[in-house]
Structures are given as structure tokens and as C-alpha cells.
C-alpha positions, 0 to 999 in steps of 0.5 A: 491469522486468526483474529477477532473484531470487536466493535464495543467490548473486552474479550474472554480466553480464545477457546482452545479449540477455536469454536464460538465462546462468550466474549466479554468487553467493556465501552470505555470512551477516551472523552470524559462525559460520555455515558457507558451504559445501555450501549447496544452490542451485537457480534458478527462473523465475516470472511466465510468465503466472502460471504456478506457479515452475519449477525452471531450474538447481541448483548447491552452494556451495563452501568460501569460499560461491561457486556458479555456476548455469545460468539455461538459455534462461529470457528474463529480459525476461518471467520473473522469476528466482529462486536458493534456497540451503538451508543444509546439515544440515536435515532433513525435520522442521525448516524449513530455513534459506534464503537469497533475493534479488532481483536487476535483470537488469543486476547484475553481482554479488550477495551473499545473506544474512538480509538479503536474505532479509528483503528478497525475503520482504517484496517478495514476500509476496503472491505467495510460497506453498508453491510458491514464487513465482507471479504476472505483470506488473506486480504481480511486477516491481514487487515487485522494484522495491520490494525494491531499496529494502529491499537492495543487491542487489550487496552485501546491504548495507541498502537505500539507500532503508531507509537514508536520510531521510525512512527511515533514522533518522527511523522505526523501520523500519530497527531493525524491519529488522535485528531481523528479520535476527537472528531469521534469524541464530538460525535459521541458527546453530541448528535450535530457532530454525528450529523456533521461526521455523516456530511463530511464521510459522504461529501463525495459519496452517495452512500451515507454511512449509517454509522460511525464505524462505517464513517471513517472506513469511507473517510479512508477510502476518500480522504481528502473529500472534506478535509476541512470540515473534519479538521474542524470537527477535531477542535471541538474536543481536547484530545488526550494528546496533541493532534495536528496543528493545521488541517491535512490536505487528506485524513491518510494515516501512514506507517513506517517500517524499517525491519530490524533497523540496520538492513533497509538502504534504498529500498527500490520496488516490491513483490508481493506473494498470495498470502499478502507477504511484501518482498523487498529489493534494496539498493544499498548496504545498510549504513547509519553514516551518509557520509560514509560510502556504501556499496551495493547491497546483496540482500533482498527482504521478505515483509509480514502484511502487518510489516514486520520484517520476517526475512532476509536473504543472500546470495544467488548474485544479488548485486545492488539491485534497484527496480525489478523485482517480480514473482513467477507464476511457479513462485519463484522469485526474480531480480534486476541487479542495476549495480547500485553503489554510492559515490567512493565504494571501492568494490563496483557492481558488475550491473549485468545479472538478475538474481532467482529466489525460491519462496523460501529465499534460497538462492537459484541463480549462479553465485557470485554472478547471476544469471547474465545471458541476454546481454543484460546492462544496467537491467531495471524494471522487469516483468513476468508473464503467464507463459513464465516468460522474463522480460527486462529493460536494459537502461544502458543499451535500451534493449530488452532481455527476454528468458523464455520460460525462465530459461536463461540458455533461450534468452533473447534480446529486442532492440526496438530503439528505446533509449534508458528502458526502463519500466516493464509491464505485462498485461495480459495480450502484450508486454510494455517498456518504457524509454526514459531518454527517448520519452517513448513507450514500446508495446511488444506482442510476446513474441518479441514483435512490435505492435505498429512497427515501432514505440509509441511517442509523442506529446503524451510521453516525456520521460517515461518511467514506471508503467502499471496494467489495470485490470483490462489491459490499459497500461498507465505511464508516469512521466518524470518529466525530468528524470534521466539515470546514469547507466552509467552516462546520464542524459541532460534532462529537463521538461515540464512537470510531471504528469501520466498518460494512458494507452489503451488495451489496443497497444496503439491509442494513447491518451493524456497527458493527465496531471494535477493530484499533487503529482511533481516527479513520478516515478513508480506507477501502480493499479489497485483493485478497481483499476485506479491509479497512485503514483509515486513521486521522487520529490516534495514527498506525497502520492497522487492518485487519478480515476481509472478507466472504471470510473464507477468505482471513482468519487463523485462525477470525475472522469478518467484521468481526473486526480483523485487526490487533492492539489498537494497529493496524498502528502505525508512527512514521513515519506522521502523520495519514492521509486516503487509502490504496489497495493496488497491484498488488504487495501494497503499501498506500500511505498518504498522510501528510496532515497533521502529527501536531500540525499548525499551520494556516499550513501543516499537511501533512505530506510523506510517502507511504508503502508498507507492503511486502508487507502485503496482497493485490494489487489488479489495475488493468484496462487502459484502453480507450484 
């Protein structure tokens, strides 16, 4: 997507043929008093293959806040373009107050404010540093994409999607939104609210932001760091809407999607493709009426990065699927059919097949049936290997379904004692499984061998579900802690709270337990591109997050294993209860609102995905073979 990042102005007509052009803006703060003129503007270009952010064009705004600045010959289809406007006054010892948007390459005007700012410093926290904004396709793009959500970049009025159901007043992600424009209105008004901003950006950082773009892009990297102080920051000026009545425990904005509104029903996991598209498995038929009985869907969801819903497909033997979903190093993608269904359906799935999509969403597995050689049972989780290899945990019998190279005619199936096999994660040298019931973790070497002769148990694991892979091969575990399926017999659970355990690339030495970070109920665990960890909790609705094995790349002096979200996560009153997460290439960590917060079992999920904008390190996906 072609796009343009404004940090001060209104933009002329894109240029037909893609090629520089003037842009003309106007700083137009939200806060009364605030002075308009004299402003200094300067336009960058970022994205060219990754290269650091170049200075293109400079201009100064005049008495009624209206500038033009010269793009030069920058070619707006491979480079993302950006406009700073720094507020006249500041001085080298205080962070100046500057104004950012971003803006599609098509807008034939723009306006910049707090909100705006607000808006660019979120979409582009991941790749927003001292020198500015530095990355490539797809991840940059996308994050433009997600920002118009948060903004009208031709008005910089809120966004329509912040604005409006299942957003606007049904969360608390719209008040979390002004809030964080009066703190920019202070800053804006007076120079000891930019000092106090500066403070609060780098309370956990040894990077202080040279200004307020850059402020709020760390505030969203590390939201929780001050979280009081900013709050108080936001009272010092009357936003034009109603901001948040108490102080969050962390400065996140989320945002949900639900697609067309009548399609999502239990959203269970997520795929994602090299150009940042989510791919979304669904437990249930759509159904307005809990209280009605729903069957197992038979449709699986294709998500643009800005998430709207661009996609839906049938067919190949989907069959109420639940957690695995994963794509093939060929692009083609593969799901569990755990056979979900509520209480009182009259048709039964049959919980023995997994399903096989093209990248257009053509179905390739057997209709009406699946793939079912391997004597899949209730298949959960999943992963996919480089070599293309499909391997499935079976919660019923705890056995794995391995496809050889995809092909289902090779299948095989590994008995290594697990009890409810669950999660599914390659990393690179072994394949992993996790063991609800018996609270223990296989690591396979690929040839269906266990590492040390038999799963890994112990005081580290009780209730394992979802396991995730860090960039060197370390496996996270999240331990429910009192979570047991019915597979269709439930087990009787129960234990302490939750908490997560780390084994190391070795497939042997394993550590924790770690808790804390708000974490309750985990149950889908996720990598970002650091290696640090957010889990997903199926109660008391937040995300919890630790420091990886990096630990570099974590803030202040925590060590890993440490939370790196506060004592009541990463909460948010939009999310219910959550399954499966995964970060994109944007930075993004998208969440699956599985089932309602107080589910009835005629029909108990929820209707919602939802992107937590900006929070963690991008994860690149490879292109495919083919």
C-alpha cells in the first residue's frame, strides 16, 4: 500500500504518476491556545529497503498554520513518506512538541494534530527510533494501513474504525485514545508537561525521546513504565471528549474486528501470510442468540493487516475447527477440525479430519471429509516444518499425526504418552507437544524419536497448553494451570495459577516456573520479533507478557522470565476469553476472543478479533516456495 506519513500538514493530489509532489498541510492543534504558526516542517522518506528515514523537503508554517513542502522525485509506490512539524520555542534541552500523521498516497488533504500524533506513534512504534522511522514492505505499509483506523487522515478527526461498533463506546479504547491527546495538549501548551512527557516515555529506557512523535511511539513499546504519572498528565487539559476516569494499569490501545458481523463465532488461532494478511480458523456457526444451538462452523477467514475482513472460504471438510491452523512453506494452508459444536446441535462433527486451503482459500482436502489418515482424534494444535512436514496433536488419544511432506498417504502416528496433546511448535531442529492431563511436554526429533527417551515433566509444567518457539530455538510453555478439554471426556483439573516454563534449544533443560505479568489462565503463547513472550489468558480478560531470552532488547534491568507487563497485564475490557495470539509484521499482536466472558454452551464464542496496535517487535513471515 502505497502511503504517506505527514507529521504536520494537509496533502495536495497524489501525483498520477507516483513521483515526489508538493504536499500541503495545515497544524491545526485539538487544544485551544496553541499557537500555529512558525511551526517547523520537514518531510522524510522511509522504507527503501530498510534504509534509515532521509530528510526530502523542509518548509515553515505560516500565520493561519498552513505550509507547503516539496516531496522531490521520492516514488510514493516503494517509500513511505513522512512530515514532522516541531512547534516553535523549544530548546535543546526540552523535548520538543511535534505533530505526525500518516497519510494514503491518494489524500487530497490532511490536517495534523495530537491526534494524529497519537495515531502515527502507535502504527509505527516498531519502527520509529532516534532516527526516525526505518523499515520495509510489508510490515511499514501495513502499519499505515492500521493507523487509518485509529485517524481521519483528512481531517484529523478520530478514526472511523476507533469510533465505531464493536470499538467506539463499547471498550474503553476510544477514552484510552483522547487521554492520550490531552497529555500531547499539555505538552503543546507547556514545556514542563514536554519534560514531564520525556520522563514518563523513558522511565524504563535509556533512550530519551527527542520529541513527541518518537515519545508515544516508546510509550507504546513499554506502556505500562509510568502509567500514573501520564494519567496525571492527561487531567491537566479538558479533552474535547470524555477520556478515561481512572489511571490504566498500561497506555495500550486495542481494536476490534469482528468482519461482516454475522461470520465470526469462536475465532480459535491465526495464520499469518508474508504480506501481513491474518488467516482466521472459527469454532462455531455464526449465531446473534446464545441461547440458540450452534453447530461447527465450516468457514475459515482471511483478515486484511488493517483488519478488515477480505475473505471467506468452505469447504475441503472444515468441520468446527479449533486451534491449528498453519501455512506450508509452499503457501498452502492446513487445519485442525477439533469438531466444535454447542450444547443441543443435532449434526455432530465427526472430530477426525484436518482441512487444506490454497492461498486463494480453494479447498484441496477431500469434501465433506478432510484428510483423516493418521488416525487424527480431536486434532488441536499443529505445526509445520521447513521439510513441509504436518504435525498434529490429538487431544483424545494423545497421540501425534505426523504427513510427511504433506502427503497424507505417509502418515504417521507417534505414541510418546501425553495425555490431551495439545500445543504443536517446530523450532527449527525438534518439534514440541504439549500434554494437558499428564502436565508434560514431548520434544520429537523429526524423525519421530524422542529427545531423552520420554516427555519432559516435572514441577515446571501443570497443565500445559500452547507452546511458541523464540528465534533460537527456546520453546515457551503456558501452563493453564487448571485447564482440562473434553475430547470428548474431560479430565478433573485443578492446580495453582497459571504461569510459564522455559526449555531450552537443547529439547532437555527446562526452566521456571515464571508468573506474574497479570497472567491467570494461559492459554495461547506467542514469540515476537525479539524473542519475548505474550501470552493469552482464557479469564479476567488481559495479555501478559515476559522478557525472553534477549534480554537486551527488554526494559529496564529485568531478566528472563521477568513480566514485562504489570500485576494486571496488559488488561483491556474489550477482550473476553482468549485462545490463540500471534504478532505480524507490523508489530501488532492480534488476539482471538474465543469464547464470551460468561459463555453459555449453546453457543459460547465470542465475535471478535482483535490487534493490540504497535505493542510488540515485528515478526517477518519468509515468502513462500511457491
Amino acid at each position: 500500500m502505497a502511503s504517506v506519513l505527514a507529521l504536520a500538514g494537509c496533502w495536495a493530489p497524489a501525483d498520477p504518476d507516483g513521483e515526489g509532489s508538493a504536499v500541503s498541510g495545515s497544524v491545526v492543534p485539538v487544544v485551544d491556545g496553541a499557537a500555529v504558526s512558525g511551526w517547523d516542517v520537514s518531510a522524510w522518506s522511509a522504507g527503501a529497503e530498510g534504509e534509515p528515514a532521509s530528510q526530502i523537503g523542509s518548509a515553515s508554517s505560516d500565520r493561519d498554520g498552513d505550509f507547503v513542502v516539496d516531496l522531490g522525485s521520492v516514488s510514493r509506490d516503494d517509500e513511505l513518506v513522512y512530515v514532522l512539524a516541531t512547534a516553535p520555542g523549544g530548546d535543546d534541552a526540552t523535548m520538543s512538541a511535534t505533530f505526525a500523521a500518516i497519510v494514503p498516497a491518494d489524500a487530497t488533504g490532511v490536517v495534523l494534530n495530537e491526534r494524529t500524533t497519537i495515531a502515527a506513534g502507535y502504527a509505527l512504534a516498531q519502527f520509529t527510533g532516534r532516527n526516525g522511522v526505518e523499515g520495509s514492505a510489508p510490515g511499514l505499509p501495513n502499519a499505515a494501513a492500521m493507523y487509518a483506523n485509529l485517524v481521519d487522515a483528512e481531517t484529523g478527526d478520530y478514526g472511523a474504525v476507533l469510533t465505531s461498533a464493536p470499538n467506539g463506546t463499547q471498550t474503553e479504547a476510544l477514552p484510552t485514545f483522547t487521554s492520550l491527546t490531552n497529555i500531547l495538549s499539555a505538552c503543546v501548551l507547556d514545556t514542563d508537561a514536554c519534560r514531564a512527557l520525556a520522563d514518563a516515555a523513558s522511565a524504563r529506557s535509556d533512550e530519551r525521546p527527542v520529541d513527541t512523535f518518537r515519545a508515544f511511539a516508546q510509550i507504546a513499546r513499554d506502556p505500562s513504565a509510568a502509567a500514573s504519572a501520564l494519567y496525571d498528565l492527561s487531567l491537566s487539559v479538558a479533552g474535547d471528549r470524555p477520556g478515561l476516569m481512572a489511571a490504566p494499569a498500561a497506555w495500550t490501545l486495542a481494536l476490534r474486528f469482528d468482519g461482516d458481523g454475522q461470520t465470526l463465532d469462536g475465532p480459535g488461532n491465526f495464520a499469518i501470510d508474508p504480506d501481513g494478511n491474518i488467516w482466521v480458523n472459527n469454532n462455531y456457526e455464526y449465531g446473534a442468540d446464545p441461547q440458540d444451538p450452534t453447530c461447527g462452523s465450516d468457514l475459515l477467514m482471511k483478515f486484511a493487516p488493517n483488519g478488515e475482513m477480505v475473505g471467506k472460504y468452505t469447504g475441503g471438510g472444515l468441520s468446527g475447527s479449533g486451534f491449528g491452523i498453519a501455512f506450508d512453506p509452499s503457501g498452502q494452508l492446513w487445519v485442525s477440525n477439533f469438531g466444535f459444536a454447542g450444547e443441543g446441535c443435532t449434526e455432530q462433527p465427526t472430530h477426525n479430519s484436518v482441512s487444506l486451503f490454497s492461498i486463494e482459500g480453494e479447498p484441496l482436502s477431500p469434501a465433506g471429509t478432510g484428510f483423516t489418515a493418521g488416525e487424527l482424534a480431536w486434532p488441536q494444535g499443529m505445526d509445520i516444518t521447513a521439510a513441509g512436514d504436518v504435525w498434529n496433536a490429538n487431544c483424545q488419544t494423545g497421540t501425534v499425526t505426523v504427513y510427511p511432506g504433506g502427503d497424507p498417504e505417509k502418515a504417521m502416528t507417534l505414541d510418546a504418552g501425553l495425555d490431551q496433546a495439545f500445543g504443536v511448535v517446530d523450532t527449527g531442529t525438534h518439534v514440541v507437544v504439549s500434554g494437558i492431563a499428564s502436565s508434560s511436554v514431548a520434544v520429537f526429533n523429526y524423525d519421530g524419536t524422542l529427545v531423552g527417551g520420554a516427555p519432559l515433566s516435572g514441577d515446571e509444567f501443570v497443565l500445559p497448553m500452547g507452546v511458541a518457539a523464540d528465534p533460537h530455538g527456546n520453546v515457551w510453555v503456558a501452563n493453564s494451570g487448571s485447564t482440562t478439554l473434553p475430547c470428548p471426556t474431560r479430565p478433573i483439573s485443578s492446580g495453582p495459577a497459571g504461569s510459564i516454563a522455559l526449555i531450552d534449544g537443547d529439547g532437555q533443560t527446562v526452566s521456571g516456573p515464571f508468573a506474574g505479568g497479570g497472567i491467570t489462565r494461559p492459554w495461547g503463547i506467542t514469540t515476537d520479533g525479539n524473542g519475548n513472550v505474550f501470552v493469552a489468558n482464557f479469564s479476567d480478560q488481559r495479555v501478559s507478557a515476559f522478557c525472553g531470552t534477549s534480554t537486551e532488547t527488554c526494559p529496564g534491568d529485568l531478566s528472563t522470565g521477568d513480566p514485562i507487563s504489570p500485576d494486571a497485564g496488559y488488561a483491556f475490557d474489550g477482550l473476553v476469553r482468549n485462545t490463540g495470539l500471534i504478532v505480524d509484521p507490523s508489530g501488532n499482536l492480534w488476539i482471538a476472543n474465543n469464547w464470551e466472558t460468561v459463555p453459555l454452551q449453546t453457543n459460547p464464542g465470542g465475535h471478535q478479533i482483535v490487534a493490540f496496535v504497535g505493542l510488540a517487535a515485528p515478526v517477518e513471515v519468509p515468502p513462500f516456495t511457491s
